[in-house]
C-alpha positions in Angstrom: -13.1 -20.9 22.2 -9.7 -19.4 23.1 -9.8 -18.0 19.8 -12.5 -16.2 20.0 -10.9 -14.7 23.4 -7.9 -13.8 21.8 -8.7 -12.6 18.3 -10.0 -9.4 19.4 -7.6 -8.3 21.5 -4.9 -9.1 18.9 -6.6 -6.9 16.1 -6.7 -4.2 19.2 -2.6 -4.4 18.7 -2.3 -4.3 15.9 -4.6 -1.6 15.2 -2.3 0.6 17.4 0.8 -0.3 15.1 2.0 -2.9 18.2 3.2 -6.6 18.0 0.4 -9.0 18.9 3.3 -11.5 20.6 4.9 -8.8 22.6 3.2 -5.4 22.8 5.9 -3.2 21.4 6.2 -0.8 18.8 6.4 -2.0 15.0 7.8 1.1 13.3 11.2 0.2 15.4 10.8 -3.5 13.7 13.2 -4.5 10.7 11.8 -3.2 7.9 12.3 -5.1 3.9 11.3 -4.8 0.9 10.2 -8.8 -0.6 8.1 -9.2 -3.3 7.2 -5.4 -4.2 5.9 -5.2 -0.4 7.1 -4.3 3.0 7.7 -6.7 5.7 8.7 -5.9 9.5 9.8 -8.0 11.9 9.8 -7.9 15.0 12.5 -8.7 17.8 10.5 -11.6 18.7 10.5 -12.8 15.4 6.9 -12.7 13.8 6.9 -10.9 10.2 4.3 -8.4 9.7 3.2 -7.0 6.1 2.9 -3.1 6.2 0.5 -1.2 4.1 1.9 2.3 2.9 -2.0 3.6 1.6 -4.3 2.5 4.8 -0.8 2.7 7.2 -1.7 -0.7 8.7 0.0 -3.8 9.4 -0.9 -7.4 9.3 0.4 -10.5 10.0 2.3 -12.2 7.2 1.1 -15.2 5.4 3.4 -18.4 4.5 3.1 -17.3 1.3 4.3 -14.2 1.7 7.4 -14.4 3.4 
């Protein structure tokens, strides 16, 4: 139930480019290049996976980072 509270305003976030932990900015996040893509993370610590061709972020898989 929760997540279906929170889920929404999350992809609201990150929609607008902003951390779904902390509300702040992701283009000031540490930006690096693993695996041919582009992670950010952020200063509280979650890693984000940027898109260059849709300019969207999402949130980073296990896999992935």
């Amino acid at each position: 139930m929760i997540k279906n509270l929170i889920s929404p305003i999350q992809a609201w976030l990150l929609s607008q480019g902003r951390c779904v932990g902390c509300g702040t900015p992701l283009s000031g996040g540490v930006k690096k290049d693993v695996r041919g893509k582009t992670t950010v993370t952020c200063k509280c610590g979650r890693i984000f996976i940027y898109e260059p061709k849709t300019k969207i972020y999402r949130r980073a898989l296990f896999e992935e980072v």
